[in-house]
C-alpha positions as CSV (number, residue, x, y, z in Angstrom):
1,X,69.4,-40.1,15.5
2,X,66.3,-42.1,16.4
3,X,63.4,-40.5,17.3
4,X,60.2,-42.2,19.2
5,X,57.3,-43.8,17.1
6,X,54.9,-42.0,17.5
7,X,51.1,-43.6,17.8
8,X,47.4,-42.1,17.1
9,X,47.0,-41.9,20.7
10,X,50.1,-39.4,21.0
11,X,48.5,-37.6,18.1
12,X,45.1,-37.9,20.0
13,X,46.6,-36.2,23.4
14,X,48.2,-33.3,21.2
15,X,45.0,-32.5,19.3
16,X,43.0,-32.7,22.6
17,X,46.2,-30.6,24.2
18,X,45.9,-28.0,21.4
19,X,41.8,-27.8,21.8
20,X,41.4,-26.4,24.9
21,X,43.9,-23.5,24.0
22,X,42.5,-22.9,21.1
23,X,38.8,-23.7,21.3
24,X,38.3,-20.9,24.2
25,X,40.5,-18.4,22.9
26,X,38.4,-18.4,19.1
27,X,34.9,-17.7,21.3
28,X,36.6,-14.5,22.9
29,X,37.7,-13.4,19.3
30,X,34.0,-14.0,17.9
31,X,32.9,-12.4,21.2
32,X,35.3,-9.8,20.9
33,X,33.8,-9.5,16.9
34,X,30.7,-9.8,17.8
35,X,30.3,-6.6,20.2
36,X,32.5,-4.9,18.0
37,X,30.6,-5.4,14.9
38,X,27.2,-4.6,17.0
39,X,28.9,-0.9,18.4
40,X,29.8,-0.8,14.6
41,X,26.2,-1.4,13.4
42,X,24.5,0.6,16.5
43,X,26.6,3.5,16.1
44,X,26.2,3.5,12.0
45,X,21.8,3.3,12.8
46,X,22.4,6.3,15.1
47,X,24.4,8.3,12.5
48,X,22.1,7.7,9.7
49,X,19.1,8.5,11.7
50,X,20.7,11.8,12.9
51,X,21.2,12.7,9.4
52,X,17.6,12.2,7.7
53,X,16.4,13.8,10.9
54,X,18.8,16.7,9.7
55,X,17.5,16.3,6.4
56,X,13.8,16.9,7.5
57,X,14.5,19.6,9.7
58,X,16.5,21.4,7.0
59,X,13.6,21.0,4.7
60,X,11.1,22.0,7.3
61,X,8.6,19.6,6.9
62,X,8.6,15.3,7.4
63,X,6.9,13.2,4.6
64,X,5.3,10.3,5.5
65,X,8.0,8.5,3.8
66,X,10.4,9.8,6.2
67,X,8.8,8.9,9.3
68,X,8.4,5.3,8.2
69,X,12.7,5.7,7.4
70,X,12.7,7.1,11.3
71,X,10.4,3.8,12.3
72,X,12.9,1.8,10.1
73,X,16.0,3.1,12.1
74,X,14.0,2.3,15.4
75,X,13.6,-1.2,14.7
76,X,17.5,-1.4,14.0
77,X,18.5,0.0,16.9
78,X,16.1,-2.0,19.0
79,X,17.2,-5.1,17.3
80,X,20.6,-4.1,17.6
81,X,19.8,-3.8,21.9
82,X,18.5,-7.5,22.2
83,X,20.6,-9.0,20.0
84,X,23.5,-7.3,22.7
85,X,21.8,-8.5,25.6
86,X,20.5,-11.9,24.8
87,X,23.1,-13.4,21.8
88,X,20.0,-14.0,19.5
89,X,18.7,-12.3,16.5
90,X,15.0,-10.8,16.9
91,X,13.5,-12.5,13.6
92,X,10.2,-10.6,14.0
93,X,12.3,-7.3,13.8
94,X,13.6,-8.3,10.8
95,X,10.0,-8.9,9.4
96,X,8.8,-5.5,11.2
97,X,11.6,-3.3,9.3
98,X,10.6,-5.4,5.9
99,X,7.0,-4.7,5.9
100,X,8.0,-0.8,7.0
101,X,10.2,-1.1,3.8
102,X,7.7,-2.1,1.7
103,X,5.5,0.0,2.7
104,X,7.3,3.0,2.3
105,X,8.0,2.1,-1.5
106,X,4.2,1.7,-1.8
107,X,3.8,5.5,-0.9
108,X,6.6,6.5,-2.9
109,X,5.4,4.7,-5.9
110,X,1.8,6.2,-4.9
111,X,3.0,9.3,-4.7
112,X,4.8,9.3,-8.6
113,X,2.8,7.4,-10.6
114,X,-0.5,8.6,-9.1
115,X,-2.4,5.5,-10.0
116,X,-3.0,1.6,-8.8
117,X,-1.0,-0.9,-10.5
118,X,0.2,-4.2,-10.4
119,X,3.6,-3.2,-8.7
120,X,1.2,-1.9,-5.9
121,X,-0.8,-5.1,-5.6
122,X,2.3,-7.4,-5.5
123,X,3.8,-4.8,-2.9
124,X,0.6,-5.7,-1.1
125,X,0.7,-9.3,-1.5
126,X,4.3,-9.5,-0.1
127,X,3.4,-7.2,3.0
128,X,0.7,-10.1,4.1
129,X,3.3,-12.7,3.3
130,X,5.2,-11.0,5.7
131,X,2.6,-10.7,8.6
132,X,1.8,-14.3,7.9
133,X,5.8,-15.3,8.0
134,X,5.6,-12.7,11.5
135,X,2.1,-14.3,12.8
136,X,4.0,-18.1,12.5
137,X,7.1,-17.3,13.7
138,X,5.0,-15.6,17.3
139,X,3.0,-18.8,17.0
140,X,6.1,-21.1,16.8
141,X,8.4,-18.9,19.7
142,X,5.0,-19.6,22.2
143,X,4.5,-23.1,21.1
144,X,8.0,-24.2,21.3
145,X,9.9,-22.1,23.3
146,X,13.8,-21.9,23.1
147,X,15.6,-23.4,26.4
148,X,18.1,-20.5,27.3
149,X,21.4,-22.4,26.9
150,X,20.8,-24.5,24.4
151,X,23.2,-24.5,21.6
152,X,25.3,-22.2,22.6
């Protein structure tokens, strides 16, 4: 039984062949992943803001604390939004929910130990790291704007 010799341009033509049924069929499964994951993620923000909600109403009063958690869920959920209708992550949301993070620990740590400390100034110095990471990122999205399309 002989078979035909096969030559790198057979194996080119097969590899090409295979591509184009594969290569389109992996971007609906990240697609398909992708939307999922983002319901998944939306519908988790929703829950967990519905439940400290809950919590506040049940304890009849909101802290401070808890309406920067509230803020916190906001800036998911709107992140969540553009990231579904545009296919790219809001970097400045990302910076918004950190500094609302570290504020909130500031208050709390306010609120038990009842005195300034170094904990509070390094809290400090990272939330105008942050606005300065926020202010260069802004400066860098209008200085060099991305060309919808690019890279994707």
């Amino acid at each position: 039984m002989n078979m035909p010799q096969r030559t790198p341009k057979d194996a080119h033509k097969i590899e090409e062949a295979i591509e184009r049924w594969t290569v389109p069929i992996g971007n609906l499964f990240v697609s398909l992943f992708h939307r999922i994951a983002l319901f998944g993620i939306g519908a988790a923000t929703v829950w967990s803001a519905a439940v400290a909600f809950m919590g506040m109403v049940s304890k009849g009063s909101a802290s401070i604390e808890d309406l920067l958690l509230l803020f916190i869920y906001l800036e998911i959920g709107a992140m969540v939004g553009i990231y579904f209708k545009t296919n790219h992550m809001p970097v400045r949301f990302l910076i918004y929910v950190a500094i609302t993070a570290v504020t909130r620990l500031i208050i709390d740590l306010v609120n038990t130990k009842h005195e300034a400390d170094m904990a509070i100034l390094l809290m400090g110095i990272t939330i105008l790291v942050l606005a300065i990471a926020n202010a260069v990122v802004r400066y860098a999205s209008f200085k060099f704007p991305s060309k919808s399309g690019e890279n994707e």
